[in-house]
N, CA, C and O of each residue as an XYZ file, in Angstrom:
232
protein
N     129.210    -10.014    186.894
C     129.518    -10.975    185.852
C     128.439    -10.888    184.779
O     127.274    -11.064    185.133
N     128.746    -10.606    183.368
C     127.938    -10.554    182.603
C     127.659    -12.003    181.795
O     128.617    -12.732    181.534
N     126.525    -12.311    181.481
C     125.776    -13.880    180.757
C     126.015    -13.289    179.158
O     125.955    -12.157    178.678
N     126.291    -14.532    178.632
C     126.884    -14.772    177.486
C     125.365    -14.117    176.765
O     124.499    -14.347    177.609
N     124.817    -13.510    175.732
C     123.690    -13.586    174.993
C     123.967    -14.159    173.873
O     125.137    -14.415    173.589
N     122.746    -14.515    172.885
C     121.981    -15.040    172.032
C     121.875    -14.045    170.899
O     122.089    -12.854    171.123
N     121.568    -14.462    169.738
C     121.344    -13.061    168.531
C     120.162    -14.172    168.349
O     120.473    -15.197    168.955
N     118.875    -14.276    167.680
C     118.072    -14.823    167.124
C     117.723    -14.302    165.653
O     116.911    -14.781    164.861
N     118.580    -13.157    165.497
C     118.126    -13.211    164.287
C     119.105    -13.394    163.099
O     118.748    -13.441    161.921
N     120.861    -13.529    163.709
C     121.733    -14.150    163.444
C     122.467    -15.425    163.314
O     123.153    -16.025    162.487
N     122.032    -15.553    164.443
C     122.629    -16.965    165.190
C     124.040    -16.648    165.954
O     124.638    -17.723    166.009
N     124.646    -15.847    166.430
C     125.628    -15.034    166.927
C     125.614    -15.039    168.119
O     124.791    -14.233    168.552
N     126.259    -15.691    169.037
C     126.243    -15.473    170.676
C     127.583    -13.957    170.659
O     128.376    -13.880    169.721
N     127.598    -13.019    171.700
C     127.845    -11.522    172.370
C     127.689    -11.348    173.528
O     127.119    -12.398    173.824
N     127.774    -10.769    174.468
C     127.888    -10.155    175.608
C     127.155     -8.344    175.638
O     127.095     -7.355    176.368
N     126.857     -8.684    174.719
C     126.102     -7.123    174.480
C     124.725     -7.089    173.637
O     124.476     -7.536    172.518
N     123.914     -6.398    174.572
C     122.469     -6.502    174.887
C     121.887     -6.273    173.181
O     120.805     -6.733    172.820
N     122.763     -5.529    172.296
C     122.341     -5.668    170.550
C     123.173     -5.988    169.944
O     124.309     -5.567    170.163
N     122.831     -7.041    168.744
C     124.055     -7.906    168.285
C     124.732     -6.802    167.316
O     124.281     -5.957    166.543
N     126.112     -7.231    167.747
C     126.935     -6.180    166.507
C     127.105     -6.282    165.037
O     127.576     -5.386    164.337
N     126.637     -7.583    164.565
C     126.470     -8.064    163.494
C     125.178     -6.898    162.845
O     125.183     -5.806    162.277
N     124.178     -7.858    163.311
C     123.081     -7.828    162.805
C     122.199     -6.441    163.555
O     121.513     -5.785    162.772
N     122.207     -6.192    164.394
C     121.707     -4.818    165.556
C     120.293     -5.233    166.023
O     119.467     -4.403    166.401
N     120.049     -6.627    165.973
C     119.042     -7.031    166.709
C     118.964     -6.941    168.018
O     119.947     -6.869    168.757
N     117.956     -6.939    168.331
C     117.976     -7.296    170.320
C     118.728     -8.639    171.013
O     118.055     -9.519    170.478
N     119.476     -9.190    171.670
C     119.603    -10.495    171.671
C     118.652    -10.665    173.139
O     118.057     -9.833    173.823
N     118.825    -12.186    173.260
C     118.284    -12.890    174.242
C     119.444    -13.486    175.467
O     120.538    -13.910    175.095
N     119.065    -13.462    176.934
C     120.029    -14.067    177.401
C     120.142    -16.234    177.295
O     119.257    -16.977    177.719
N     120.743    -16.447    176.991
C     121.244    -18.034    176.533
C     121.858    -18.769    177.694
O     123.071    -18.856    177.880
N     120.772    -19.378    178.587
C     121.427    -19.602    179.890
C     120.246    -21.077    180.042
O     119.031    -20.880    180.001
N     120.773    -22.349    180.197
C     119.725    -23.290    180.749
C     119.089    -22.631    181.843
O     119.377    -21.700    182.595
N     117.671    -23.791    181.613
C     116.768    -23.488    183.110
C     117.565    -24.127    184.480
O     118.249    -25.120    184.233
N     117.549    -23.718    185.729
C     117.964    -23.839    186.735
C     117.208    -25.216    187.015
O     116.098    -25.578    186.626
N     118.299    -25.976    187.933
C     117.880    -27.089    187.938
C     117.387    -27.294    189.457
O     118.022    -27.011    190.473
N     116.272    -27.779    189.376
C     115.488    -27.299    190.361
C     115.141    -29.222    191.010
O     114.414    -29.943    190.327
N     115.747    -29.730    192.264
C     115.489    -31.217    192.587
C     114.064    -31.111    193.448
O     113.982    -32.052    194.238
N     113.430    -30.610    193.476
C     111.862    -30.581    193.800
C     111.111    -30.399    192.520
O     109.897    -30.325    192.713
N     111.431    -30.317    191.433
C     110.219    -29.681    190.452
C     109.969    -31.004    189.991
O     110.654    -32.015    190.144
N     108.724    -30.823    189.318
C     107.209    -31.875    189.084
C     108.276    -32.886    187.622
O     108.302    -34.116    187.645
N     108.847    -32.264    186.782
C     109.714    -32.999    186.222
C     110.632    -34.013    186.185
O     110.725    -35.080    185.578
N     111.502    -33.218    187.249
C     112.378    -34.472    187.634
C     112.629    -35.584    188.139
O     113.614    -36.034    188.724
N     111.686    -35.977    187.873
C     111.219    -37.629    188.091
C     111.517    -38.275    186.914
O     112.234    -39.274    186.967
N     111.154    -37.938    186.014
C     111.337    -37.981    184.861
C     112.361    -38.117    183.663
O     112.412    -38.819    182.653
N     113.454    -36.763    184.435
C     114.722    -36.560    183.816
C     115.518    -37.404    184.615
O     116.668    -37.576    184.212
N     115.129    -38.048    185.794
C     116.000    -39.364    186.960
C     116.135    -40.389    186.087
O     117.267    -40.667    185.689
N     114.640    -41.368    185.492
C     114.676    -42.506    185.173
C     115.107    -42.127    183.577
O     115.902    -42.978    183.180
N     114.815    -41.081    182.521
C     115.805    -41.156    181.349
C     117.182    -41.536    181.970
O     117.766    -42.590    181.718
N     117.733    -40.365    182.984
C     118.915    -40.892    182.879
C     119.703    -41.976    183.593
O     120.907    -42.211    183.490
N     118.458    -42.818    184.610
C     119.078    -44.077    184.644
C     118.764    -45.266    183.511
O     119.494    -46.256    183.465
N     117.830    -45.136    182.759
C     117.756    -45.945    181.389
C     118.952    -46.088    180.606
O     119.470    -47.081    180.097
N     119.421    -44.321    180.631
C     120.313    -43.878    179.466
C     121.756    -44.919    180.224
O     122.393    -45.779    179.616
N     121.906    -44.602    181.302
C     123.157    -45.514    182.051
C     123.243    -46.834    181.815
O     124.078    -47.284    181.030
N     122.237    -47.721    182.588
C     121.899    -48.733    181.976
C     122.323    -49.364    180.578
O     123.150    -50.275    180.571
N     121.862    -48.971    179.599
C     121.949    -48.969    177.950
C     123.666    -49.046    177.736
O     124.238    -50.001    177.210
N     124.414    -47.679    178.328
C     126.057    -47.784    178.377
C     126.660    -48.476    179.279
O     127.823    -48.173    179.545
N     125.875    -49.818    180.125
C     126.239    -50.592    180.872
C     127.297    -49.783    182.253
O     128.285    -50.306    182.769
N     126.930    -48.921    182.468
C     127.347    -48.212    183.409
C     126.676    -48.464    185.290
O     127.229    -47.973    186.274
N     125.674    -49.152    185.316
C     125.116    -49.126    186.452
C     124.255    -50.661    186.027
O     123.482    -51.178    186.834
């Protein structure tokens, strides 16, 4: 399965490792893996129980 890429010097998402537009290099365009042990997510918990809260959801 191939990951969608990035052009950075276009702005052009491709599937191929140089953009056809522009013939830059692209980047692969994939969030960071979400990881429920990392030092962060403590963090990204209580935003998003604030954020709930606020839309009277919880």
């Amino acid at each position: 399965m191939r990951k969608i890429r990035f052009c950075t010097g276009c702005d052009k998402y491709t599937l191929m490792e140089k953009c056809p537009v522009c013939g830059n290099e692209t980047v692969i365009n994939s969030p960071q893996r979400y990881l429920k042990d990392e030092e962060i997510s403590k963090y990204r918990r209580e935003i998003k129980r604030k954020v709930l809260r606020e839309k009277g959801i919880i």
